[in-house]
SENUGU-10767 format. One line per 8 residues: number of its first residue (from 1); their letters; for each residue x, z, y of N, C-alpha, C. Coordinates in pm, whole numbers, plus 50000, padded with zeros to 5 digits. Layout:
NUM> a> X,Z,Y,X,Z,Y,X,Z,Y | ...
//
This chain:
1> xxxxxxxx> 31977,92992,36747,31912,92915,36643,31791,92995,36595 | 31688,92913,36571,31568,92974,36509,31568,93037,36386 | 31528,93138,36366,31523,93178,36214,31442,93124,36123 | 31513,93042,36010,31500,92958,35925,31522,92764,35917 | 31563,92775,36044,31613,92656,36064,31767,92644,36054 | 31797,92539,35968,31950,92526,35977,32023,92397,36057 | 32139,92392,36076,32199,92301,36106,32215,92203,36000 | 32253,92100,36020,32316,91968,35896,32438,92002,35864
9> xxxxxxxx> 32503,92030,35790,32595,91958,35692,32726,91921,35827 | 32801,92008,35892,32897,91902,35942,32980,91796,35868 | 32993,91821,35764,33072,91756,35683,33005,91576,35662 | 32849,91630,35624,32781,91509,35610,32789,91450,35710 | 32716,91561,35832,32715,91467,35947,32829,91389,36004 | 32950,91392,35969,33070,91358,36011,33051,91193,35943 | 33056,91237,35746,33057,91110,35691,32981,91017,35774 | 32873,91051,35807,32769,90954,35823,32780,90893,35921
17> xxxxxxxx> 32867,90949,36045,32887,90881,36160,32995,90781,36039 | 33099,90795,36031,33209,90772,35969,33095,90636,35906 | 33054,90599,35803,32993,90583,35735,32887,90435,35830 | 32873,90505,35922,32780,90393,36003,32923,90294,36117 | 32982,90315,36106,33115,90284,36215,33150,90183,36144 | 33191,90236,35995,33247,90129,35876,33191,90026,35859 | 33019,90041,35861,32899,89943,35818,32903,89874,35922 | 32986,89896,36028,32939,89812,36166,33062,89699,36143
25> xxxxxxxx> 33190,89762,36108,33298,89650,36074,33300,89605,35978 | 33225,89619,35863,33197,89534,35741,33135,89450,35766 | 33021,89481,35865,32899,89364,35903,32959,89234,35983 | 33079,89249,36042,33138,89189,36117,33222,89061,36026 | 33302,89128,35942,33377,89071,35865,33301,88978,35804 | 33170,89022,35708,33128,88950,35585,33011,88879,35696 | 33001,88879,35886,32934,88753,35918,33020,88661,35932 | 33124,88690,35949,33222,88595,35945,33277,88500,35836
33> xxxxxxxx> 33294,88596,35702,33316,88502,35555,33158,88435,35579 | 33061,88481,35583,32945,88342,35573,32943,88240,35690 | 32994,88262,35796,33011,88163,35870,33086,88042,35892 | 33235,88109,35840,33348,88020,35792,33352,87962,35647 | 33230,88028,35585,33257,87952,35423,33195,87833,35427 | 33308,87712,35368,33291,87538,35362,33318,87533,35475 | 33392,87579,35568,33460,87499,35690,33589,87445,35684 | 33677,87483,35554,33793,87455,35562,33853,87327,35538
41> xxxxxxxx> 33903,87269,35642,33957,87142,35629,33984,87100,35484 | 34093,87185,35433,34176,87147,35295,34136,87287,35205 | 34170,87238,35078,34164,87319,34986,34278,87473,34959 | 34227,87530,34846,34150,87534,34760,34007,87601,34846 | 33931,87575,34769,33760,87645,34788,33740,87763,34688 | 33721,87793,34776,33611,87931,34700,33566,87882,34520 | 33469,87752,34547,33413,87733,34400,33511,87677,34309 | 33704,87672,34373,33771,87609,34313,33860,87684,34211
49> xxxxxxxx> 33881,87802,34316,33924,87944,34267,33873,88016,34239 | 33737,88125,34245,33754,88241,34248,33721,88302,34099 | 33709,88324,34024,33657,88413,33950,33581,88539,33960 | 33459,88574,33905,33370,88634,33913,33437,88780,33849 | 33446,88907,33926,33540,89007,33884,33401,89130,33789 | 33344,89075,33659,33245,89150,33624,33310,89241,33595 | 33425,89234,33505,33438,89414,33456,33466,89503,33524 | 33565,89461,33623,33584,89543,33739,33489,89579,33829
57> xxxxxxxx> 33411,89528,33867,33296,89535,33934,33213,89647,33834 | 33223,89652,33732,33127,89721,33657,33213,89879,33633 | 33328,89873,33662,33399,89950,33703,33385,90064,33784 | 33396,89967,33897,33360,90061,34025,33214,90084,34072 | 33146,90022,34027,32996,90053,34037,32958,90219,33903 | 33000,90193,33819,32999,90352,33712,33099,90413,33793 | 33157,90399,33842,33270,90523,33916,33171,90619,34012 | 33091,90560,34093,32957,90591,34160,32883,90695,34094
65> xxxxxxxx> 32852,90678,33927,32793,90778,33890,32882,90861,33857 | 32982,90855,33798,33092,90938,33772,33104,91115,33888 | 33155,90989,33987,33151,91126,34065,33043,91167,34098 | 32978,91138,34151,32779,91220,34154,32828,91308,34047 | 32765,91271,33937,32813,91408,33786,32926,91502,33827 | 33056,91421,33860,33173,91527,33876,33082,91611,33955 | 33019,91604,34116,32990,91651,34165,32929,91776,34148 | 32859,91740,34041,32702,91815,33988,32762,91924,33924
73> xxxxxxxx> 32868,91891,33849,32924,91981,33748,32964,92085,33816 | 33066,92065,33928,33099,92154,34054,33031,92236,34113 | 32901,92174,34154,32837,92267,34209,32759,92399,34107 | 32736,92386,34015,32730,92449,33904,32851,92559,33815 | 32920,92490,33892,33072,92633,33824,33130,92527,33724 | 33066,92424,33645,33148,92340,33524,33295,92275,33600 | 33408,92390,33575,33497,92319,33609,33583,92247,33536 | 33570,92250,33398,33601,92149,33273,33524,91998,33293
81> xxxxxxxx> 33420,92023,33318,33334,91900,33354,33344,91802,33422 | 33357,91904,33529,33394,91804,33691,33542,91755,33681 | 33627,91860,33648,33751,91760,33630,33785,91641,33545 | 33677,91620,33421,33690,91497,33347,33645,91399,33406 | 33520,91449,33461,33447,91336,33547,33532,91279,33629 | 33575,91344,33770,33664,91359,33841,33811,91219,33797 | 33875,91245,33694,33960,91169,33632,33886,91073,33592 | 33809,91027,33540,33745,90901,33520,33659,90821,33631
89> xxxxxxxx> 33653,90910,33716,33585,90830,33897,33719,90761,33905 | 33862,90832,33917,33980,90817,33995,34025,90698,33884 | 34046,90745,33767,34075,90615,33662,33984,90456,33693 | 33870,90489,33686,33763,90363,33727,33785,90306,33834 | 33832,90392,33976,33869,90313,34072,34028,90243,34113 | 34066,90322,34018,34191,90293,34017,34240,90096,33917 | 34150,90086,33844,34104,90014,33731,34075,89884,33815 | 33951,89910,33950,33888,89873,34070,33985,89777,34122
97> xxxxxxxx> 34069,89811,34170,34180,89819,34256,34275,89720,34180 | 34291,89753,34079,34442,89682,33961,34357,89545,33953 | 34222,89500,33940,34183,89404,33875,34237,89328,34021 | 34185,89385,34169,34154,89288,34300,34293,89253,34319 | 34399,89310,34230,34581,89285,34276,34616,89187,34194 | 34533,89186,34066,34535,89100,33980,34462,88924,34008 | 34386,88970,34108,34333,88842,34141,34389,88815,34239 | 34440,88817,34350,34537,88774,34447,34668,88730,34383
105> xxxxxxxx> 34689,88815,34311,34835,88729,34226,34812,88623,34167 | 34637,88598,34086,34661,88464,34042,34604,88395,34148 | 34538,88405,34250,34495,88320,34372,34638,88268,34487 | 34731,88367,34482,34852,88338,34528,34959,88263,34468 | 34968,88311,34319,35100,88211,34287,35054,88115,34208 | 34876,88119,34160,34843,87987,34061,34803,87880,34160 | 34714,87934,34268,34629,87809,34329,34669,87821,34470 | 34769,87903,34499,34857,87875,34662,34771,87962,34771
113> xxxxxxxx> 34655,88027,34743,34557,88049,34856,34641,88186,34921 | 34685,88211,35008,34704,88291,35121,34624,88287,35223 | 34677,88437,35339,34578,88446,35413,34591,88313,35494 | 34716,88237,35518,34657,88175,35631,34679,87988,35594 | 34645,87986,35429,34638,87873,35416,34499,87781,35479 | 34383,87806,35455,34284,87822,35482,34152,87878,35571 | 34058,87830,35625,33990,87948,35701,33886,88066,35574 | 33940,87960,35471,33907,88050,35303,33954,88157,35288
121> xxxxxxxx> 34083,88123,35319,34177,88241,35254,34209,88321,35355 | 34172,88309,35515,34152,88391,35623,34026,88511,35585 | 33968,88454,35534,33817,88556,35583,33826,88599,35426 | 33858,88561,35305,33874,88599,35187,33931,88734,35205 | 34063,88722,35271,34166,88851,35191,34094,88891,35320 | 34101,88850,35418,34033,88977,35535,33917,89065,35492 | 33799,89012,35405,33687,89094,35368,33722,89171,35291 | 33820,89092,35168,33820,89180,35033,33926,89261,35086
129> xxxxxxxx> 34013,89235,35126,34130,89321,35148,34068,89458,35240 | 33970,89464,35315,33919,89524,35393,33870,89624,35296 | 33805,89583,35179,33716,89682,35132,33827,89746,35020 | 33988,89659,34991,34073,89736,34915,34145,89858,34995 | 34132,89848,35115,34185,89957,35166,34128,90066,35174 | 34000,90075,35179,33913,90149,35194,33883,90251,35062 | 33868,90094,34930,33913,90176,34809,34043,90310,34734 | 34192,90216,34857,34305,90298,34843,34260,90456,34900
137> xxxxxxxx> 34202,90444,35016,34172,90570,35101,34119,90638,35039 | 33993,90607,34957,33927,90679,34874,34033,90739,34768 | 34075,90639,34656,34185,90716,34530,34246,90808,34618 | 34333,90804,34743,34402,90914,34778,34358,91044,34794 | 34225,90997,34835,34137,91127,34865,34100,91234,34736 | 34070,91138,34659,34047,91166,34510,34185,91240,34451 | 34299,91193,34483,34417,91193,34441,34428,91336,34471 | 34420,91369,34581,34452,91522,34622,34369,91650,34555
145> xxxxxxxx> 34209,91597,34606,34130,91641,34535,34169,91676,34372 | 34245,91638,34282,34262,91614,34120,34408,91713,34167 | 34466,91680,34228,34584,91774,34250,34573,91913,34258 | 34493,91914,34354,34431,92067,34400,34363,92127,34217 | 34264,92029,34180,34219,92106,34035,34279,92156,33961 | 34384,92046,33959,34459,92042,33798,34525,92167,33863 | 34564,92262,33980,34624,92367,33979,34571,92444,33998 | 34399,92424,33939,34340,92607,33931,34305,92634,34118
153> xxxxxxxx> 34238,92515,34217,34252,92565,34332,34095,92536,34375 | 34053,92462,34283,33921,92389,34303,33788,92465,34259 | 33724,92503,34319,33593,92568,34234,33436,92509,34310 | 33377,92639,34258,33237,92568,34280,33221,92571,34500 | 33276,92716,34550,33278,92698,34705,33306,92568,34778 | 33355,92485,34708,33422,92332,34717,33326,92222,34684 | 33236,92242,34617,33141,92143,34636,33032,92086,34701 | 33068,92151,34819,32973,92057,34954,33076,91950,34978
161> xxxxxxxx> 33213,92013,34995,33349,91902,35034,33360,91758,34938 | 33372,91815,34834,33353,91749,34745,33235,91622,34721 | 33143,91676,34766,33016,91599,34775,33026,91499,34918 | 33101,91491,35032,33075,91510,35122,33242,91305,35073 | 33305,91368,34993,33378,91273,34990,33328,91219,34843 | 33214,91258,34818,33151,91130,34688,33060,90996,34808 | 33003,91126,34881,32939,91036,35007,33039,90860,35066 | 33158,90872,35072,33212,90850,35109,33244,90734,35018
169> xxxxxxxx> 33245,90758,34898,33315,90675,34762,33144,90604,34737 | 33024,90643,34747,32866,90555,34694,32933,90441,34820 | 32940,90509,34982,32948,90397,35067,33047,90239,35028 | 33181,90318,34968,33251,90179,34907,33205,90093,34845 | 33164,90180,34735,33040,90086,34577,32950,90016,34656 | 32880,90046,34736,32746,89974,34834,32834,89857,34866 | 32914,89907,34938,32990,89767,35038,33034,89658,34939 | 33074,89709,34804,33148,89599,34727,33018,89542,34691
177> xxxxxxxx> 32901,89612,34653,32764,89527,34610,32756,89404,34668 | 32761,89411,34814,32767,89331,34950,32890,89240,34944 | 32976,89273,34947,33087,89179,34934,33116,89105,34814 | 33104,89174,34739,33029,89060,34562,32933,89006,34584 | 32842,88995,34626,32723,88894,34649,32773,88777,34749 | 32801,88807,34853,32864,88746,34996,32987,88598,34920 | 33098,88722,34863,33211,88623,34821,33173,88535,34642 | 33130,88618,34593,33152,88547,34459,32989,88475,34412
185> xxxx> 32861,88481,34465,32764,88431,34468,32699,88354,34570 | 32685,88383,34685,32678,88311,34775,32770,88183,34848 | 32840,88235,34855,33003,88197,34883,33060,88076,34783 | 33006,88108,34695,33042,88021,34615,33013,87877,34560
//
């Protein structure tokens, strides 16, 4: 290697493959909810059910800055900082998550929609459900991450890693931007 030239970030570079792989099966899914939306023989519809998920959405979109800051704090030595932050990324997405369980329960036992009532409720829970898993993956990740702190294991040497799985958590927030527009505005 040349002197003064560095390598990238394996970590980044990893996300980012990671990161572009995901964007390729999201793209897939949500051409599909616009292709199949208003094809469904029978009801319910989209504009019959869905509710518009603002707080939650507003949720997980500040969870985005959350960790950035946690991040920041980390890399800086603030390890009081980053761990509040930290707990309020994981609380916010966690928050994320409770509202989208909350809406399938009333889309399931108020207005009947399952996955395979519908080509609605096919490409519905397939998109959203797609991007709840992704959310779970994340809290877990987070989950450990908060484990490791809360026992004194976490410091500032840790915040490329750290950064490397905020990377990871902006990509979710992006996708839900996309999948909130797709399902609850367009879609609708």
């Amino acid at each position: 290697m040349t002197e003064g030239r560095r390598l990238p970030d394996r970590g980044k570079v990893g996300m980012a493959c990671l990161i572009s792989a995901e964007s390729a099966i999201f793209t897939i899914f949500v051409v599909a909810y616009l292709f199949y939306v208003g094809k469904s023989r029978g009801g319910p519809t989209p504009h019959d059910v869905l509710e518009t998920p603002i707080f939650y959405t507003i949720c997980l979109l500040s969870s985005s800055l959350t960790i950035h800051l946690a991040a920041r704090f980390l890399a800086r030595g603030q390890r009081g900082g980053f761990l509040g932050l930290w707990m309020l990324t994981f609380v916010l997405g966690g928050l994320f998550l409770y509202g989208t369980g909350q809406e399938w329960h009333r889309l399931i036992y108020d207005h009947g929609l399952t996955i395979s009532t519908n080509l609605f409720g096919t490409t519905y829970y397939s998109l959203v459900g797609l991007h709840a898993s992704h959310v779970i993956a994340g809290l877990i990740m987070m989950g450990v991450v908060l484990a490791f702190a809360l026992a004194g294991r976490v410091g500032r040497p840790h915040s490329p890693r750290v950064e490397v799985l905020g990377l990871y958590w902006h990509f979710v927030d992006a996708v839900w931007v996309v999948v909130f527009t797709v399902v609850y505005v367009i879609g609708r």
